[in-house]
Backbone as a printed PyTorch tensor [residue, N CA C, xyz], in Angstrom:
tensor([[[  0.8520,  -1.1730,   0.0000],
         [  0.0000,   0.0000,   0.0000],
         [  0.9020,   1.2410,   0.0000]],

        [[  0.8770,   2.0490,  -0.9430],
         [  1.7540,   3.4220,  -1.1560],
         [  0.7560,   4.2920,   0.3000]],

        [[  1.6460,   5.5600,   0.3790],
         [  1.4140,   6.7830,   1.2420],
         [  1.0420,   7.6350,   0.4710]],

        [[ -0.2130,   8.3860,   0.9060],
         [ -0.4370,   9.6790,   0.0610],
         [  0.0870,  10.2480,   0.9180]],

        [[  0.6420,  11.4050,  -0.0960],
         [  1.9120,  12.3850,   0.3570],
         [  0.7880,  14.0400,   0.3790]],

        [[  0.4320,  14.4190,   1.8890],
         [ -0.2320,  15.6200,   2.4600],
         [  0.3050,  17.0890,   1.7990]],

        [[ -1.0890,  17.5360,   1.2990],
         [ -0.5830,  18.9620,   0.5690],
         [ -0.8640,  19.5480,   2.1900]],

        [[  0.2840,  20.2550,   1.8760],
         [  0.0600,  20.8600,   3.6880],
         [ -0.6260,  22.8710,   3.0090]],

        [[ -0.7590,  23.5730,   4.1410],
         [ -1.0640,  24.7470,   4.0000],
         [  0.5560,  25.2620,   3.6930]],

        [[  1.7290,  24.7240,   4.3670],
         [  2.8080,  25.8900,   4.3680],
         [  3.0980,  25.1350,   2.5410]],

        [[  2.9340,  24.5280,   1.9650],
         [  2.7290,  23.5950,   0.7760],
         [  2.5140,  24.5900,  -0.0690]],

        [[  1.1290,  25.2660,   0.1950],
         [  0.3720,  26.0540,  -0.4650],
         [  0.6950,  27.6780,  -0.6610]],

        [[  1.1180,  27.8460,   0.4210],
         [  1.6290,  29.0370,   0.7170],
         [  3.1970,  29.3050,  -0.2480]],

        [[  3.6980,  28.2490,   0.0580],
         [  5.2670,  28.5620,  -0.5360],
         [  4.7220,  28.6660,  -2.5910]],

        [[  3.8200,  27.7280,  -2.7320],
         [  3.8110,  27.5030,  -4.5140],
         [  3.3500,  29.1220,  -4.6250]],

        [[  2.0100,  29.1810,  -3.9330],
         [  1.7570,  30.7090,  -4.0850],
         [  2.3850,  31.8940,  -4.3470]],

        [[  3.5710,  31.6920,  -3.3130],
         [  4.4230,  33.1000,  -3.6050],
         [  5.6040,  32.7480,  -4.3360]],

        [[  5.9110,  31.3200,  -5.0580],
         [  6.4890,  31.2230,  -6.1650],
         [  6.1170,  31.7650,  -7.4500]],

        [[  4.9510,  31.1170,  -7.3390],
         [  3.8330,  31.8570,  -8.7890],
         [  3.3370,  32.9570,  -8.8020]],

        [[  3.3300,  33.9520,  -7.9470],
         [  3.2540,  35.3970,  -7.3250],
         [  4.9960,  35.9590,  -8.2750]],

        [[  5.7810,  35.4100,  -7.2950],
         [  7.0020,  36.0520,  -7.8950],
         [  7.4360,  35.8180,  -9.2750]],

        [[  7.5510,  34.5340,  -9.8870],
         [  7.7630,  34.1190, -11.0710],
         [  6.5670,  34.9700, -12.3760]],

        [[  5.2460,  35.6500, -12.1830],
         [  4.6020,  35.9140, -12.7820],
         [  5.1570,  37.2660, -12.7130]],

        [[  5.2630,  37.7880, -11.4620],
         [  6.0810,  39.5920, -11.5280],
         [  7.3430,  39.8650, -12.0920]],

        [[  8.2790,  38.2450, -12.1530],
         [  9.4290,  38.9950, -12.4710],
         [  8.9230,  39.0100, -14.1680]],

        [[  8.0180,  37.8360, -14.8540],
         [  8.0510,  37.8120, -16.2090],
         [  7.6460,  39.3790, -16.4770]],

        [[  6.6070,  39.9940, -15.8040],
         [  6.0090,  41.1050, -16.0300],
         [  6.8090,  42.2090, -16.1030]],

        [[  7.7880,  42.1400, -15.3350],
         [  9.2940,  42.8530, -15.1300],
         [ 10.1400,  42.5710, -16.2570]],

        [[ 10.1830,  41.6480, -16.9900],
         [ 10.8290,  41.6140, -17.7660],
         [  9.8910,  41.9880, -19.3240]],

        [[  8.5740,  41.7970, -19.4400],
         [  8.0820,  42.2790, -20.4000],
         [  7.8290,  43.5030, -20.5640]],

        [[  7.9350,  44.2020, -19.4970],
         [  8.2300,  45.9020, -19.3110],
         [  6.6430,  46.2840, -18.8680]],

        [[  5.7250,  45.2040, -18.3440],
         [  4.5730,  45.3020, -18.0430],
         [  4.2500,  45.7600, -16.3570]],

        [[  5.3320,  45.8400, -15.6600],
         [  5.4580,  46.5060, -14.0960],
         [  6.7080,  47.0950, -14.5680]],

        [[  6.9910,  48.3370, -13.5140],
         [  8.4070,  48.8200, -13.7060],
         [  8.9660,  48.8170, -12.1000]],

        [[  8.2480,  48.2620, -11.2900],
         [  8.8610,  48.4040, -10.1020],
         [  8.5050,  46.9760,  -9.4880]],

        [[  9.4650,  46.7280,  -8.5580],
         [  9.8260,  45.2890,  -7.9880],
         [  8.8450,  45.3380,  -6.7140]],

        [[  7.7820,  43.7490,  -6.2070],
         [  6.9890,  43.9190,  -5.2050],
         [  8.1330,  43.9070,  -3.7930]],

        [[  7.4950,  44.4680,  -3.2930],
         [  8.1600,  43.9470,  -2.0080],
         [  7.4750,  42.9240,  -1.2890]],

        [[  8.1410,  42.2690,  -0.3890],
         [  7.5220,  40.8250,   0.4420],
         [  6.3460,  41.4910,   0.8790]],

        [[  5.9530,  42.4870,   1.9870],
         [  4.8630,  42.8280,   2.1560],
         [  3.5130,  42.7110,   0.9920]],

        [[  4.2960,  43.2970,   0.0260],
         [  3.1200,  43.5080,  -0.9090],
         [  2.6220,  42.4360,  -1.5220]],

        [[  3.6930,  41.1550,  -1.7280],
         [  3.7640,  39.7880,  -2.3850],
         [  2.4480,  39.2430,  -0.7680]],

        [[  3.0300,  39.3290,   0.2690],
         [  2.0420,  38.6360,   1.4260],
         [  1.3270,  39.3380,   1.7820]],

        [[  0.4140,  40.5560,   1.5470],
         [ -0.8950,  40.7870,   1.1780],
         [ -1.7970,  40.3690,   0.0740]],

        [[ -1.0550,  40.5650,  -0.8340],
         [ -1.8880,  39.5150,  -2.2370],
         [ -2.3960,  38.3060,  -1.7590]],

        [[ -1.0280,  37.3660,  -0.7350],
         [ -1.7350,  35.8720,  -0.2870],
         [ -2.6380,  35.9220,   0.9630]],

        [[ -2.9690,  37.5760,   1.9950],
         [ -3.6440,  37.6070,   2.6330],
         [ -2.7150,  36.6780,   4.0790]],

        [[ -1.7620,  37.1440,   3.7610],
         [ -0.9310,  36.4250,   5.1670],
         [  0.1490,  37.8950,   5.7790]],

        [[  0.5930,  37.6910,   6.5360],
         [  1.5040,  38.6090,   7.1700],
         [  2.8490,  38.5560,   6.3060]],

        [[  3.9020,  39.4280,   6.0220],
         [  5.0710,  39.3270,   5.7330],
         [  5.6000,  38.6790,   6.4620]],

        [[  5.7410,  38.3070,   8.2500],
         [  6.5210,  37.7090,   8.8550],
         [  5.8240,  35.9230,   8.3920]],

        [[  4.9350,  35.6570,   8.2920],
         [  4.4640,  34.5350,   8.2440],
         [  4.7350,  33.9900,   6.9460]],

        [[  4.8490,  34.8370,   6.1560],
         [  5.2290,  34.5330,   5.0690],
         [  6.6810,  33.7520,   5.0910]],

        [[  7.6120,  34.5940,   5.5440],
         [  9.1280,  34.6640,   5.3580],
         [  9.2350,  33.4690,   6.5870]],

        [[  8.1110,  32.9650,   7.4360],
         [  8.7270,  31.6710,   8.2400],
         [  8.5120,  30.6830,   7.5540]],

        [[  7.2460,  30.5680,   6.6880],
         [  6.8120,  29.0330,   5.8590],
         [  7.8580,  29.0020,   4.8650]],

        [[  8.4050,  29.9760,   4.4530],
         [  9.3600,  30.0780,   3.1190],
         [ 10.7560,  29.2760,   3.0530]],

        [[ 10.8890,  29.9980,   4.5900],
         [ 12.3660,  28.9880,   5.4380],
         [ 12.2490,  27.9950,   5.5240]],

        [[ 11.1070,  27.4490,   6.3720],
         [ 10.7140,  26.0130,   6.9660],
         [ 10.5880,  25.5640,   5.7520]],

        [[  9.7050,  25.3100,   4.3610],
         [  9.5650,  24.5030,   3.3380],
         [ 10.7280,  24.4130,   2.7910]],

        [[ 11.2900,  25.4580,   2.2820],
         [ 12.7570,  25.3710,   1.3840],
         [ 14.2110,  25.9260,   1.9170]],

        [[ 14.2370,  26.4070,   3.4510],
         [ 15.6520,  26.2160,   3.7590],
         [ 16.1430,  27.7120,   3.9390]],

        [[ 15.2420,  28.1670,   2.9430],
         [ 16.4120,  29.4020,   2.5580],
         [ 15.4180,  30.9740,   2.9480]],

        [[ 15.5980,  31.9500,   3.2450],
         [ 14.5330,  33.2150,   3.0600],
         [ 14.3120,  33.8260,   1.9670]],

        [[ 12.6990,  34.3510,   1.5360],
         [ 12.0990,  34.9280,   0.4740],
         [ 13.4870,  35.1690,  -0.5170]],

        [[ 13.8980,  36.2660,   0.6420],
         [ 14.9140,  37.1890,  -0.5340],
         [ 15.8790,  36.6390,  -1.1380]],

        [[ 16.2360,  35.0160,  -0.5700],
         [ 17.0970,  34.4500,  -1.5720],
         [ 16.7330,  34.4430,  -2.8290]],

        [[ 15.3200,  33.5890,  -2.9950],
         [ 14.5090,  32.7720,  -4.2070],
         [ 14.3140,  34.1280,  -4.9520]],

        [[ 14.3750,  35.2580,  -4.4900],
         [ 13.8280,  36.4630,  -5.3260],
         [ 15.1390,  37.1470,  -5.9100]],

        [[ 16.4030,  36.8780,  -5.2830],
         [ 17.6930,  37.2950,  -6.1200],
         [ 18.2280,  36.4810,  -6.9750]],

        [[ 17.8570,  34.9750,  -6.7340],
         [ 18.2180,  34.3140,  -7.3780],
         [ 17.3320,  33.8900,  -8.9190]],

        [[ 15.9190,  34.4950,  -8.8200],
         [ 15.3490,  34.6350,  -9.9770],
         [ 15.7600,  35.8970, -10.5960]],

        [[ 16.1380,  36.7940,  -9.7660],
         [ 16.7600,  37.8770, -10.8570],
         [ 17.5970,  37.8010, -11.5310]],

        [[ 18.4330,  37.1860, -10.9240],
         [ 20.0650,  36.5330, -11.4490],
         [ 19.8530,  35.7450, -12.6410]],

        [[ 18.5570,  34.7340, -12.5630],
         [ 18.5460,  33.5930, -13.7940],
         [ 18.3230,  34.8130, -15.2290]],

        [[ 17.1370,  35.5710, -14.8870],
         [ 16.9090,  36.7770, -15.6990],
         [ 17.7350,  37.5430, -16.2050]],

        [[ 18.5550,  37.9200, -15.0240],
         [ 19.9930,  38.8640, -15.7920],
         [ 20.7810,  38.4400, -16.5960]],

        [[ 21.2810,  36.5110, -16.1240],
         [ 22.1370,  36.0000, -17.3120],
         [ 21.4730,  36.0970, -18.1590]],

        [[ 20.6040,  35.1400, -18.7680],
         [ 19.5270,  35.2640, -19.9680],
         [ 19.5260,  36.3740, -20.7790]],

        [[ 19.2780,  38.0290, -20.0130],
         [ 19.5800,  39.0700, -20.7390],
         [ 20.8030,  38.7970, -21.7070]],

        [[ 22.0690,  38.8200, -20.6380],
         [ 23.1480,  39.0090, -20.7720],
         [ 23.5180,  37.7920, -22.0030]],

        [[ 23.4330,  36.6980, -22.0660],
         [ 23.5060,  35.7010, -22.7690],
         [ 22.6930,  35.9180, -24.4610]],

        [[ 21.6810,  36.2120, -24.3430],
         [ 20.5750,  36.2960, -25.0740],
         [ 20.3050,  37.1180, -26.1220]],

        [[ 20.8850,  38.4190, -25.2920],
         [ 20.2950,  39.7760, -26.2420],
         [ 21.6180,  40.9170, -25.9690]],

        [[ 21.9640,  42.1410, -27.0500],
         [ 22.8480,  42.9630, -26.9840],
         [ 22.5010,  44.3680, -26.2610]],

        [[ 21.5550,  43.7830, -24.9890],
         [ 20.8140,  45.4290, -24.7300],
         [ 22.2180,  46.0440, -23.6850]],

        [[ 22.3320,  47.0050, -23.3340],
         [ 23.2820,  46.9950, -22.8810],
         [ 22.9580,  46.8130, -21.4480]],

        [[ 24.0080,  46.6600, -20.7820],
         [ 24.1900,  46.4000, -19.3050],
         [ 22.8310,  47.2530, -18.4460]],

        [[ 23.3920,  48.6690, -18.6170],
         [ 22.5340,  49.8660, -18.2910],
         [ 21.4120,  49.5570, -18.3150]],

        [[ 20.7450,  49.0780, -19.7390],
         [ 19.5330,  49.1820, -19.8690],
         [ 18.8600,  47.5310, -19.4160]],

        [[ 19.8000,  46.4060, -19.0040],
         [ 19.0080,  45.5390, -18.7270],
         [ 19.0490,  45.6220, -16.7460]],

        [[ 20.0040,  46.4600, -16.2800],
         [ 19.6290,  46.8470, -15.0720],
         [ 18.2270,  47.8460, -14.4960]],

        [[ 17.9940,  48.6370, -15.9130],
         [ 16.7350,  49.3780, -15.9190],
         [ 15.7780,  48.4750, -16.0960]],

        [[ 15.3370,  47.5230, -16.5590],
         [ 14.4910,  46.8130, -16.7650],
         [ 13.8370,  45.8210, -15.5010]],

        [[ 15.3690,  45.6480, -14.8540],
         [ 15.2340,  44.7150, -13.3970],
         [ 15.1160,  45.3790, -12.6440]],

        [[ 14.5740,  46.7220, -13.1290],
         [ 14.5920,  47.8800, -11.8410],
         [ 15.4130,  48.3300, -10.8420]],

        [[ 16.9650,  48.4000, -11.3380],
         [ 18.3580,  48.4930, -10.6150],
         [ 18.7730,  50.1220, -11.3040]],

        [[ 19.5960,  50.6480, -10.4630],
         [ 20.5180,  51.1790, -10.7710],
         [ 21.6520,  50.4670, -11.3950]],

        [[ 22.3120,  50.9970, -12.2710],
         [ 23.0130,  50.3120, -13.0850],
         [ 24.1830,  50.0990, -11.9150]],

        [[ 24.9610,  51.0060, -11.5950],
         [ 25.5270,  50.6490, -10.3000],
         [ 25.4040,  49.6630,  -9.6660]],

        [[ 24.4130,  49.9690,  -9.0120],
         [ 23.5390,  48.8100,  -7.8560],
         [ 23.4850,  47.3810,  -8.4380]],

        [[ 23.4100,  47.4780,  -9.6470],
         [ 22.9460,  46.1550,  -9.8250],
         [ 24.1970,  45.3320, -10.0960]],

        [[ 25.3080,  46.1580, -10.8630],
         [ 26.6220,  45.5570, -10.5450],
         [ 27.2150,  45.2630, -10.0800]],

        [[ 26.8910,  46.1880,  -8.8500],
         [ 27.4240,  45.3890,  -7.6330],
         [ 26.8750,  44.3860,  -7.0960]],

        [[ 25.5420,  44.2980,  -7.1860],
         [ 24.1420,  43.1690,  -6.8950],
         [ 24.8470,  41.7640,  -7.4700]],

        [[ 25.3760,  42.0100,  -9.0680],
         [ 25.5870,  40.8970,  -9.6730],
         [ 26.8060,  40.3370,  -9.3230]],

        [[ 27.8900,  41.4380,  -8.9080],
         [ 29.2110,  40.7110,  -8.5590],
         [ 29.2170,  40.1850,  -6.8410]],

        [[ 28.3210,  40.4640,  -6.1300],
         [ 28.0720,  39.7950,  -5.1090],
         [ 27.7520,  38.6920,  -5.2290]],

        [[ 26.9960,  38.2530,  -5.8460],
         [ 26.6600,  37.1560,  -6.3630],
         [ 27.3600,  35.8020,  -6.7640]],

        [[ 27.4750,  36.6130,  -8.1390],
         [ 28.4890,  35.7490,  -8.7630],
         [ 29.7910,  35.8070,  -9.1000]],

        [[ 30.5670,  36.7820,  -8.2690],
         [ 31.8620,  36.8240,  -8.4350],
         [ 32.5340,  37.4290,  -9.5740]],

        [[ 31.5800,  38.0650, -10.2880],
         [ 31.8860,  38.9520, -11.3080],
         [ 31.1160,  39.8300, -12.0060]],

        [[ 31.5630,  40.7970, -12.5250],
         [ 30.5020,  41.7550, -13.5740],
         [ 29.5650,  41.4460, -14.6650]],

        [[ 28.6450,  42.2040, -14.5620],
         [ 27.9180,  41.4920, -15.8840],
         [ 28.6590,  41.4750, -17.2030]],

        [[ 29.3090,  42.7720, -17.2420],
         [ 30.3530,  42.7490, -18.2650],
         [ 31.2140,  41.5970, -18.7280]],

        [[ 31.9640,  41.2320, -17.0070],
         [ 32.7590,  40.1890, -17.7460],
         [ 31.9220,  38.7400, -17.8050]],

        [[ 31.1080,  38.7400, -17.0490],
         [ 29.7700,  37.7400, -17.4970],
         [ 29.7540,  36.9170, -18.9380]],

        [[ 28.7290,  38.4850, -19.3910],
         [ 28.4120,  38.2680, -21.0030],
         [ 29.8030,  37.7960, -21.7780]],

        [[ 31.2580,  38.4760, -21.5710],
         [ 32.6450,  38.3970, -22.1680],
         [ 32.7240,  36.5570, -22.2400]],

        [[ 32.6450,  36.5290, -20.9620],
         [ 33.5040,  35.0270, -20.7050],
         [ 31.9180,  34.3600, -21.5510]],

        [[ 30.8280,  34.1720, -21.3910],
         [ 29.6850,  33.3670, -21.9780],
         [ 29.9750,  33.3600, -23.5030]],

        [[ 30.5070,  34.5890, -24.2740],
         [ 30.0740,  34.8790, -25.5230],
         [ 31.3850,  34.2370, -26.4890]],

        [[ 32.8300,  33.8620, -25.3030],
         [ 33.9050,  32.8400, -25.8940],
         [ 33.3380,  32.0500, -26.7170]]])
């Protein structure tokens, strides 16, 4: 006899503000929002608290909101960077960064510039 495997509420909660975020960043990238939600605003949409939010987020997957939300920016930024010749500038405008900011955003990250990013990808 197999186990059915329990959709729990924190279950529900975490897909939610996956598909919450994954739908804003596409929108962010189709130039259809120009500004990034914040967790508050993401856990009013689900009708939960920001703190309650950011505990089911940990407990299901380990990590806090703001990881899963830099790290979808990041998949986005390579992709730019890989993908298309917009320039740096303007694909930090798009992710709603200061071009600055976001360079530094990206070399925190990943240990390097988007510049030399795109360089070393485009070998």
């Amino acid at each position: 006899m197999s186990k059915s495997v329990k959709y729990s509420r924190n279950d529900e909660i975490t897909d939610a503000y996956f598909e919450i975020l994954n739908k804003h960043l596409h929108d962010i990238v189709e130039g259809r929002v120009v500004k990034m939600l914040e967790l508050s605003e993401i856990a009013r949409a689900m009708y939960i608290s920001p703190q309650h939010l950011s505990d089911t987020i940990k407990l299901t997957k380990g990590y806090a909101p703001c990881y899963f939300y830099d790290e979808k920016i990041l998949i986005e930024a390579k992709k730019m960077l890989a993908e298309t010749e917009l320039p740096i500038a303007e694909i930090a405008r798009i992710l709603t960064y200061d071009p600055s900011n976001f360079s530094k955003f990206f070399k925190r990250k990943l240990k390097e510039t988007p510049g030399q990013y795109r360089e070393r990808i485009k070998k």
